[in-house]
C-alpha atoms as one frame of an Amber mdcrd trajectory, in Angstrom:
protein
 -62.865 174.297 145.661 -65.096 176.483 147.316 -63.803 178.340 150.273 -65.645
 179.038 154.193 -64.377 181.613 157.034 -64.348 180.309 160.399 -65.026 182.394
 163.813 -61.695 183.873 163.509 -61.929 185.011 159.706 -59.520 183.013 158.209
 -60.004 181.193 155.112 -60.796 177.508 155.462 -61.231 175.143 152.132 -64.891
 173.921 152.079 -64.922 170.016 152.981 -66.164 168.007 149.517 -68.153 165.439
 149.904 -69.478 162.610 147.769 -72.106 162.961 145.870 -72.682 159.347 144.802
 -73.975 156.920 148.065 -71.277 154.740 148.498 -71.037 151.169 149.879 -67.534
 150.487 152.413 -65.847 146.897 152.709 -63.758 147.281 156.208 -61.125 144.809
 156.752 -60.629 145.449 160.019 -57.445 142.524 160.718 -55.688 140.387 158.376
 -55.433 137.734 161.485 -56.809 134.212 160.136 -57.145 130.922 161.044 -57.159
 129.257 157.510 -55.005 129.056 154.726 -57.553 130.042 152.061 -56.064 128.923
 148.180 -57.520 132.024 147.052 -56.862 135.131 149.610 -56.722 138.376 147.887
 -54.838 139.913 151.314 -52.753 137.149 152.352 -54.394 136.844 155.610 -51.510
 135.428 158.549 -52.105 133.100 161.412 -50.962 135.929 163.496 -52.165 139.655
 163.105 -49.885 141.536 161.340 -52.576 144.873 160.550 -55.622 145.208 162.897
 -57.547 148.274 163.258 -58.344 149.118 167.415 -62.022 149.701 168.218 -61.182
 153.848 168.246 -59.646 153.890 165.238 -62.583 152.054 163.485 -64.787 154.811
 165.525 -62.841 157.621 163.769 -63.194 155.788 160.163 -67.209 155.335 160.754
 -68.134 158.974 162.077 -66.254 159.795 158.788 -68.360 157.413 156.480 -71.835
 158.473 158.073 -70.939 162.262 156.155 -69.980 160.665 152.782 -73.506 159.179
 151.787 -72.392 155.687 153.254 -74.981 153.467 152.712 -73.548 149.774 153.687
 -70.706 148.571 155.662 -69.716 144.770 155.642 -66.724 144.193 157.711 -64.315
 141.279 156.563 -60.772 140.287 157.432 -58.149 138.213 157.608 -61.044 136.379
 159.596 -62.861 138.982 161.240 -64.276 136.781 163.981 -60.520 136.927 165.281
 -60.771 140.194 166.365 -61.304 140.481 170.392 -63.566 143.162 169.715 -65.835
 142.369 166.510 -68.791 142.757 168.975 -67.736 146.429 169.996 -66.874 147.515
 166.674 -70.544 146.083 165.341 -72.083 148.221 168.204 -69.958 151.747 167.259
 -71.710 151.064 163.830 -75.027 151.212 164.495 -74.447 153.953 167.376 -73.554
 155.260 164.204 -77.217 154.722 162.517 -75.736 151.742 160.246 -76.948 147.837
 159.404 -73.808 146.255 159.297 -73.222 142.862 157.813 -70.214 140.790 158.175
 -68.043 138.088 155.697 -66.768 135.267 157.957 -65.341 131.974 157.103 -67.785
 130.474 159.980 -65.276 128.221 161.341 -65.936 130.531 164.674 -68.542 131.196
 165.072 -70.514 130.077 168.520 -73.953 130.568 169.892 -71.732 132.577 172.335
 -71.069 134.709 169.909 -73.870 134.572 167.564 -75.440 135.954 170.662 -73.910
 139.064 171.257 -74.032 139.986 167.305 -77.511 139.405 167.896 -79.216 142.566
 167.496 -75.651 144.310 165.879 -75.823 142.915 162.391 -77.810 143.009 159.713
 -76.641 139.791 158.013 -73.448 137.193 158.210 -71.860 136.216 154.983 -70.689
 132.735 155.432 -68.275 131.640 152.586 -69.352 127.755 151.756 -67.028 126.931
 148.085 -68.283 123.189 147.828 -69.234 119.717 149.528 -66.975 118.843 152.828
 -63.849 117.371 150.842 -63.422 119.731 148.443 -64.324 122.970 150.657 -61.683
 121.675 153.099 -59.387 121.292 150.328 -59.778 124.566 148.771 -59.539 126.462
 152.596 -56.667 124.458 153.403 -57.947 123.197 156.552 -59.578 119.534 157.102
 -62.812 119.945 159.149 -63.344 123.718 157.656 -66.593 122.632 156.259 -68.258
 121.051 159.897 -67.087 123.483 161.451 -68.637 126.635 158.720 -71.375 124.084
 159.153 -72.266 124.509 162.936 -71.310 128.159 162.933 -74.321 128.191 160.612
 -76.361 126.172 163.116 -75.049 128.600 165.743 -76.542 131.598 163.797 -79.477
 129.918 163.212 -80.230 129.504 166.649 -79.942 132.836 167.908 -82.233 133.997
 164.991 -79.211 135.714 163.046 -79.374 136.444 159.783 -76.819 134.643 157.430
 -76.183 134.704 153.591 -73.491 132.395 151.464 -70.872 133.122 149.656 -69.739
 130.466 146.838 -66.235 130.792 145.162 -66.732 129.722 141.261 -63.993 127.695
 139.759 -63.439 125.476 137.357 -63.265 122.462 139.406 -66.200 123.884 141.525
 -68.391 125.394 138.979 -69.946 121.410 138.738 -71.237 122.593 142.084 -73.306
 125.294 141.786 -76.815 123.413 141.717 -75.624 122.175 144.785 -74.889 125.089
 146.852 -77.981 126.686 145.272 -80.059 123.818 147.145 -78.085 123.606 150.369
 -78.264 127.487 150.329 -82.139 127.669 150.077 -82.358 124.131 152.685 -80.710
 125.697 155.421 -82.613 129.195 155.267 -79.680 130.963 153.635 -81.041 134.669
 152.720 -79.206 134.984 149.388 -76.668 133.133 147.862 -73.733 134.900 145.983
 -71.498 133.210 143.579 -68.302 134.848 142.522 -66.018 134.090 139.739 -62.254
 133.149 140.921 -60.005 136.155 140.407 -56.413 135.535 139.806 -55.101 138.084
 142.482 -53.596 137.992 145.988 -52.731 134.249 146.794 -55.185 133.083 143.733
 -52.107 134.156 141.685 -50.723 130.847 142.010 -54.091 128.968 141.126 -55.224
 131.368 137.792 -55.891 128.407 135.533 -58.629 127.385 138.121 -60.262 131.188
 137.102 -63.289 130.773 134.680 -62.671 132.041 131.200 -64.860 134.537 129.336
 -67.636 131.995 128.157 -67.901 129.832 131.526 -68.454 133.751 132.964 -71.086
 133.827 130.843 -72.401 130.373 131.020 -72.525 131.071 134.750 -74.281 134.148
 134.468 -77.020 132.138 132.719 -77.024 129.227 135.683 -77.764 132.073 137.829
 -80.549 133.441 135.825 -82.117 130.404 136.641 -81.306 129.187 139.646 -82.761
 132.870 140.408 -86.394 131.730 139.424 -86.085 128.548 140.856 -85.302 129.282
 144.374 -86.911 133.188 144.450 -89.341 132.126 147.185 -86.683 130.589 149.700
 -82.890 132.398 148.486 -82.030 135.071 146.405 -79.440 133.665 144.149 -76.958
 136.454 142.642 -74.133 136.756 140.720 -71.132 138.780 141.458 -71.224 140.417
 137.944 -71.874 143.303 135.700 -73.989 143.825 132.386 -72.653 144.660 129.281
 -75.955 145.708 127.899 -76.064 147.865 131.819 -72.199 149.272 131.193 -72.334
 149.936 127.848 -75.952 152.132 128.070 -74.756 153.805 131.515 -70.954 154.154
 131.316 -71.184 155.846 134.566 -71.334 152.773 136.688 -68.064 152.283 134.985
 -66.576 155.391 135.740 -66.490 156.083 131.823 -68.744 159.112 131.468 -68.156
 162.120 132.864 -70.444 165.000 134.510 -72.836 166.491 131.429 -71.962 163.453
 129.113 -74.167 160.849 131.440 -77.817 160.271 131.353 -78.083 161.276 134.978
 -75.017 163.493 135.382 -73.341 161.377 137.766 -70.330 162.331 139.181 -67.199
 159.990 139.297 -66.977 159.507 142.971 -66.045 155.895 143.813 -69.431 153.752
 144.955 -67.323 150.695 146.235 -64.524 151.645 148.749 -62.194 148.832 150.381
 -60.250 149.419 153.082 -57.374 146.832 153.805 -56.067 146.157 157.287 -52.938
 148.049 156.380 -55.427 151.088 156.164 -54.695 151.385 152.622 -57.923 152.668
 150.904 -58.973 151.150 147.323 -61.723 151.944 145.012 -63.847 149.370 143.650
 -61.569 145.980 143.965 -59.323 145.308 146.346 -56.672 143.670 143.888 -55.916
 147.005 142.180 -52.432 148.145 141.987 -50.962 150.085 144.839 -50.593 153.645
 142.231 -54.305 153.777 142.306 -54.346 153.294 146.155 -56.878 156.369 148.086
 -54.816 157.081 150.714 -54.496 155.543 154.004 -56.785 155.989 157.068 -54.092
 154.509 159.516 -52.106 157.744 158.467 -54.879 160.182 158.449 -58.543 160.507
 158.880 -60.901 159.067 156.394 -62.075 162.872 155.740 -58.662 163.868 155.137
 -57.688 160.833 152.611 -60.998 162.075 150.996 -59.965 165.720 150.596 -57.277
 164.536 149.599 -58.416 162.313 146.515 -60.482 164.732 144.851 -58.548 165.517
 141.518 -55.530 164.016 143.304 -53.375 162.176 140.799 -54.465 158.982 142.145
 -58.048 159.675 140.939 -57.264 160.835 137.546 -55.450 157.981 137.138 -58.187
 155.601 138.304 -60.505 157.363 135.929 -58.090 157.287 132.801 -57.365 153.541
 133.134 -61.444 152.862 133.799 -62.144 154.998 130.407 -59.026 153.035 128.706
 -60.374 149.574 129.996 -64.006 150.488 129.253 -62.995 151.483 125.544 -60.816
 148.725 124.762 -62.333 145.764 126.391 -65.818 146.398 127.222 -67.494 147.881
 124.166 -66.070 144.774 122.043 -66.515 141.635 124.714 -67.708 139.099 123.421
 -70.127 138.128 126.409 -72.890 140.096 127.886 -71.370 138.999 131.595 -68.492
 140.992 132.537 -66.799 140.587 135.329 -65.797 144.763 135.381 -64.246 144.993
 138.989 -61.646 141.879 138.092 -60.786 143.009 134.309 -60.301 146.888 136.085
 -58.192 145.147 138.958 -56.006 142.749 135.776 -55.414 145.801 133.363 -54.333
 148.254 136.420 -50.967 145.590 136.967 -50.305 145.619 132.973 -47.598 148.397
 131.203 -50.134 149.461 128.794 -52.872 150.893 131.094 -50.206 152.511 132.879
 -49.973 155.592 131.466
């Protein structure tokens, strides 16, 4: 590491930055008023981890020098939060567009209001008609609820986006949410594939296998074309044909061995409501954790990272999981971030 001298002549190590733009998923409070079948944090009723407005000041002047380009701030249910509004307004003090992920349940033209002009988009998460979306949030009248919260956005002229859970017993759904998603003026629709971690532990034979990942992946394709005028419809997914041409977005290929010489900074950072700091999927195990941001600054858990331990392992078991599983996979979907987050927790990527 490169070394500066400050005004008094003493040696000071040379702050490293990123050099990859990187995209930050805040969860700012694990506080929630469902009971979700499939939360990857095990979100309470009552807060248990909740970042205060100055902390989440501290965390953002940090991002804005590490090539941030996106922050979407989730929770527990961030809505929950007595100051969602203030912490939306440090952010784009801070020159960002942020978005947020909200169940919708919450959400009133009261507060659709004062987001107004502080986000760029909400991400509403809608997993099905009324019956079974109540079912699978664990909460009867989730669905009218997400429903007018929509309205509410609506209304003020706020910019929403859904977000569709993909299961087995939901996956019958998808042309549905694909036209109810376009109907109410949704700007994109994402479907994600069920991962079996967090809460969804208990529910893993609802997670698609390899060829319904793939089948899906086609859906998509189409539902794409079909509704490209009204809703962009996206898949939460990788290529094989992308990963296997451009390791690099896989962490796989390192410095003068990629096309573009990319380094192997993480592009995805999560940050729980513990302050625990993740790369790429929030379902990784704890050995691979960052650092933690409610223990030090963001800038210092970065310092910290570069060649740390943590990283090198995080790069050996991407390089393991890339060589072993994704150059033979039978599909050309892959779902990379969940297969990275299942082979972290097993003995054999371990070392």
């Amino acid at each position: 590491m490169s070394e500066a001298i400050d005004s008094q002549g003493v040696h000071q190590h040379a702050l490293r930055f990123f050099e990859e733009k990187v995209t930050f998923l805040f969860h700012i409070t694990d506080w929630c008023n469902l009971n979700c079948q499939h939360c990857f944090i095990n979100a309470h009723h009552t807060p248990v981890h909740q970042f205060t407005v100055e902390e989440v000041s501290s965390i953002i002047r940090d991002m804005k020098k590490l090539k941030t380009t996106r922050i979407a701030f989730s929770g527990g249910e961030p809505t929950l939060h007595p100051d969602l509004p203030g912490i939306l307004e440090v952010a784009v003090e801070e020159g960002f567009a942020p978005d947020f992920v909200s169940n919708g349940t919450l959400i009133t033209e009261e507060l659709a209001e004062k987001v107004q002009n502080l986000v760029r988009c909400v991400l509403i998460s809608v997993d099905g008609p009324e019956e079974y979306h109540d079912s699978f949030r664990g909460m009867r009248g989730a669905f009218k609820k997400a429903m007018e919260g929509i309205k509410a956005l609506k209304k003020m002229d706020v910019p929403f986006a859904l977000q569709f859970t993909v299961t087995k017993e939901s996956f019958p759904y998808v042309d549905w949410i694909a036209q109810k998603a376009s109907d109410m003026g949704a700007e994109s629709l994402k479907l994600e594939p069920l991962f079996a971690g967090g809460r969804a532990r208990e529910i893993a034979s609802s997670c698609l296998s390899e060829k319904e990942i793939d089948e899906l992946a086609e859906i998509t394709t189409k539902l794409y074309g079909k509704y490209l005028a009204t809703t962009s419809v996206y898949m939460g997914i990788n290529s094989k044909k992308v990963l296997t041409e451009h390791p690099c977005n896989a962490y796989a290929c390192f410095g003068s061995k990629c096309h573009r010489h990319a380094e192997n900074d993480p592009r995805e950072i999560i940050i729980l409501p513990d302050g625990n700091m993740v790369p790429v999927d929030s379902c990784l195990h704890p050995r691979l954790y960052m650092g933690n941001v409610k223990e030090t600054s963001l800038m210092d858990v970065v310092q910290a990272y570069f060649d740390s331990p943590q990283q090198n392992a995080f790069l050996a078991l991407c390089k393991k999981v890339f060589d072993q599983q994704v150059v033979s996979y039978p599909y050309e979907a892959i779902p990379w971030s969940q297969m990275l987050a299942a082979a972290s927790w097993e003995e054999e990527y371990a070392q």
